[in-house]
C-alpha positions in Angstrom: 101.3 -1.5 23.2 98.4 -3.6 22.3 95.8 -1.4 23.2 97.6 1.3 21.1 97.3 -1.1 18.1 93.9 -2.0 18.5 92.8 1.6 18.7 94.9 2.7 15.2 92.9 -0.4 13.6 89.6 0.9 15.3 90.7 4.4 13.5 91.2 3.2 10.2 88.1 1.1 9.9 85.8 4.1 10.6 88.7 6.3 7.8 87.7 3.4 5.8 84.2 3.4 6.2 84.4 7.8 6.6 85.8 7.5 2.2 83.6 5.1 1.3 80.3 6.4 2.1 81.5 9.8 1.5 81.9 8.6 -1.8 79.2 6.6 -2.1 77.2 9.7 -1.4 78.8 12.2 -3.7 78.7 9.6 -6.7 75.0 9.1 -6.0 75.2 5.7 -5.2 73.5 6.9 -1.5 70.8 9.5 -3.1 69.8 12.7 -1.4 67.2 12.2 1.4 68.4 8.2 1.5 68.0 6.5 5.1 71.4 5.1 6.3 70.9 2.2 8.3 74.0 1.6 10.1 74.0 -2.2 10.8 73.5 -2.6 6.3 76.3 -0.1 5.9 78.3 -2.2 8.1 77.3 -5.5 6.8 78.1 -4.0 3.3 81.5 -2.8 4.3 82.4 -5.7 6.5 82.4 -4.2 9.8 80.9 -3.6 12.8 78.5 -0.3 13.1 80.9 1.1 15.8 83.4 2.6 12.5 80.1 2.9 10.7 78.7 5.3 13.5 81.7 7.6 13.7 82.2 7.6 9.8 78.8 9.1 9.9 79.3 11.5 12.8 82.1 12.9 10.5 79.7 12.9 7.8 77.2 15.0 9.4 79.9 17.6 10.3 80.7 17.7 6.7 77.1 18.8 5.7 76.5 15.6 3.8 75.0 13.4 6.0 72.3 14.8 8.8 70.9 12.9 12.0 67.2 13.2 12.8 66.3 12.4 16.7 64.6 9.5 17.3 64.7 8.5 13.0 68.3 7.9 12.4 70.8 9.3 9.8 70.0 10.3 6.4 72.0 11.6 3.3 71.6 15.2 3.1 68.7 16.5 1.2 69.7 19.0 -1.8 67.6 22.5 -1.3 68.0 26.0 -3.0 69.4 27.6 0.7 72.2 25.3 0.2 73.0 25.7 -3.0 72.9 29.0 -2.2 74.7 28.8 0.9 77.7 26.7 -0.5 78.8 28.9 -3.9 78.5 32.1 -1.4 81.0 30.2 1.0 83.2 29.0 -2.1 83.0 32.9 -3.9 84.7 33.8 0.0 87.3 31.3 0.7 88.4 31.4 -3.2 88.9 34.5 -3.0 91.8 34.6 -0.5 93.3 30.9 -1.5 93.7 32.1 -4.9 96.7 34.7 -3.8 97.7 32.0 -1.4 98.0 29.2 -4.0 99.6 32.0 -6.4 102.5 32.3 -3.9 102.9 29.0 -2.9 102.4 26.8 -6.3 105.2 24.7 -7.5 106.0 23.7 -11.1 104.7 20.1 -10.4 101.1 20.9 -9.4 100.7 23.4 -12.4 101.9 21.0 -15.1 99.5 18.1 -13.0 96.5 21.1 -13.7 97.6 21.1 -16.9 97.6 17.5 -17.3 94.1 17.1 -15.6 92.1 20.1 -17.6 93.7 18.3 -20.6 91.9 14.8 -19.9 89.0 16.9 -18.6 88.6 18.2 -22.4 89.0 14.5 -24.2 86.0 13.1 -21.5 83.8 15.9 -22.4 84.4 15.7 -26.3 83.6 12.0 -26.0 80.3 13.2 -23.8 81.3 11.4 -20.7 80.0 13.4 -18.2 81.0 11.9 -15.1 84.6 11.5 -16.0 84.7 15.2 -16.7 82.8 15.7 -13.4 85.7 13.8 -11.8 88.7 15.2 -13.6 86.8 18.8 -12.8 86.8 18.2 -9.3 90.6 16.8 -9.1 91.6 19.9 -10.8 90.2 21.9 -7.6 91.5 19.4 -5.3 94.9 20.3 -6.6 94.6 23.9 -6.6 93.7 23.4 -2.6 96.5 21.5 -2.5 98.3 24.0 -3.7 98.0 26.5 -1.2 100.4 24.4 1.2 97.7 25.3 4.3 96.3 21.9 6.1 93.1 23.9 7.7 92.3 26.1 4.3 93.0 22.7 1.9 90.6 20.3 4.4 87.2 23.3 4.2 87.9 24.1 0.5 87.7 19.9 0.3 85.0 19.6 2.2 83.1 22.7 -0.3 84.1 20.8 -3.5 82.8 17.2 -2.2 79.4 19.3 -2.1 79.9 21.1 -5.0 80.6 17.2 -6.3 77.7 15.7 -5.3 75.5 18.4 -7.0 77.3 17.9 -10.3 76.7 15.0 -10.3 72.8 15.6 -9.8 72.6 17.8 -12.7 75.1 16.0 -15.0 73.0 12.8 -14.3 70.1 14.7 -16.0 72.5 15.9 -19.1 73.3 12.5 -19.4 70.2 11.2 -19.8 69.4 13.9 -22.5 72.8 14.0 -24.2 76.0 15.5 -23.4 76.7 19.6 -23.3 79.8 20.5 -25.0 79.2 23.7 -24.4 79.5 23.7 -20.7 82.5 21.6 -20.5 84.5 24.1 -23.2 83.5 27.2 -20.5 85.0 25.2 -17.7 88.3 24.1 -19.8 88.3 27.6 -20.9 88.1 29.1 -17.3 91.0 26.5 -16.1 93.5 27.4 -19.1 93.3 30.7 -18.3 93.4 30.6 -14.3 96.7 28.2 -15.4 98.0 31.2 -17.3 96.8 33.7 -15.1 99.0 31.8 -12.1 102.0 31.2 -14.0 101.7 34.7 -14.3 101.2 36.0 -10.5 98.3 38.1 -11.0 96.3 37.3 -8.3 93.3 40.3 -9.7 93.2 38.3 -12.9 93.5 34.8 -10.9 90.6 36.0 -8.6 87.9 37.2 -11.4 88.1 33.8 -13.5 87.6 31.8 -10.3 84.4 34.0 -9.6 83.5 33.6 -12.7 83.8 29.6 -13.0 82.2 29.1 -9.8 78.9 31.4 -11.2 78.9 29.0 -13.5 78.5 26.5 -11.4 76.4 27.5 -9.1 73.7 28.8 -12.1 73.7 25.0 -13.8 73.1 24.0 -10.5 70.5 26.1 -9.5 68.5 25.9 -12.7 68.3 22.2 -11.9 67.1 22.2 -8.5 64.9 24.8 -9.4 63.4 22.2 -11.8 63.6 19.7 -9.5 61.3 21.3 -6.5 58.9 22.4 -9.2 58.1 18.9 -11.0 58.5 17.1 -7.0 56.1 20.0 -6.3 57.6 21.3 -3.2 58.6 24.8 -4.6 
């Protein structure tokens, strides 16, 4: 019984150590391209590199964390093929959970979407972009929620925590030039009427507004780390 014990504490230290450099890494906190010395990641999080070493492990499954032989572990770098790569993967998996979460929705989670967009709007009027960037992607977390499916709910989750971590690149830019109404009233737009178009059941309707928000996405994105390689000089 003991051993048992021991090994559910070893479990949650490395779940511990898995949600906090995950987040630590999508917030930006960890950059893109950043060494991750395990022994400072443990001493940070007060424990030993043994949960440290399989948090990572999970972390390079997830895409954001890779391991070079022979160097170590490093956050995951930010390059066009991904972004490319990712909003291609999200356009397919969206496009079947949509009907999915259609069927399978209940009251609760729409008036919590509802709730969300609606705080999502106040941050972005008050041009606090990484509130919205966090309201935005607990909206989606709910939606895959939604769709009542453990293995569809954990890749879409592991698609928004990049799609996260590259808002948060490009908002960090906006922020230092000043906020862009403009692209938080498209994305409240786009989530009031995938709401309505839910509440509704039309899955056709559902399915072209979530193509559409995640263009717009994936173009914000991609006209920043276009930018980016050209004034690093790696384009």
């Amino acid at each position: 019984m003991k051993k048992n014990l021991n090994k559910n504490r070893g479990k949650l230290r490395s779940e511990e150590a898995f949600d906090e450099i995950k987040n630590r890494i999508i917030s930006l906190k960890l950059t893109p391209g950043m060494e991750l010395d395990e022994a400072s990641l443990g001493k940070e999080l007060g424990m030993g590199r043994t949960p440290v070493r399989e948090a990572l492990l999970q972390l390079v499954a997830g895409q954001l964390v890779e391991m070079v032989p022979n160097r170590g572990f490093f956050v995951r770098p930010v390059t066009l093929d991904d972004v490319r790569d990712l909003y291609e993967t999200m356009l397919l998996l969206h496009r079947g959970s949509i009907s999915i979460t259609i069927r399978r929705i209940k009251p609760e989670q729409i008036t919590e979407l509802q709730a969300t967009n609606k705080e999502l709007y106040k941050a972005g009027l008050k041009g606090e972009i990484l509130g919205v960037t966090l309201l935005n992607s607990q909206f989606h977390r709910i939606l895959n929620e939604a769709t009542g499916n453990v293995f569809l709910q954990t890749y879409l989750n592991n698609l928004q925590d990049q799609s996260q971590r590259l808002a948060f690149l490009t908002y960090s830019k906006k922020q230092e030039e000043g906020p862009s109404i403009s692209h938080f009233q498209l994305s409240f737009d786009d989530h009031e009427a995938l709401i309505a178009s839910i509440q509704k059941n039309d899955e056709e309707e559902a399915a072209g507004i979530m193509r559409r928000h995640i263009k717009l996405a994936h173009d914000r994105v991609l006209k920043y780390v276009s930018e980016l390689i050209e004034i690093d000089g790696t384009g």
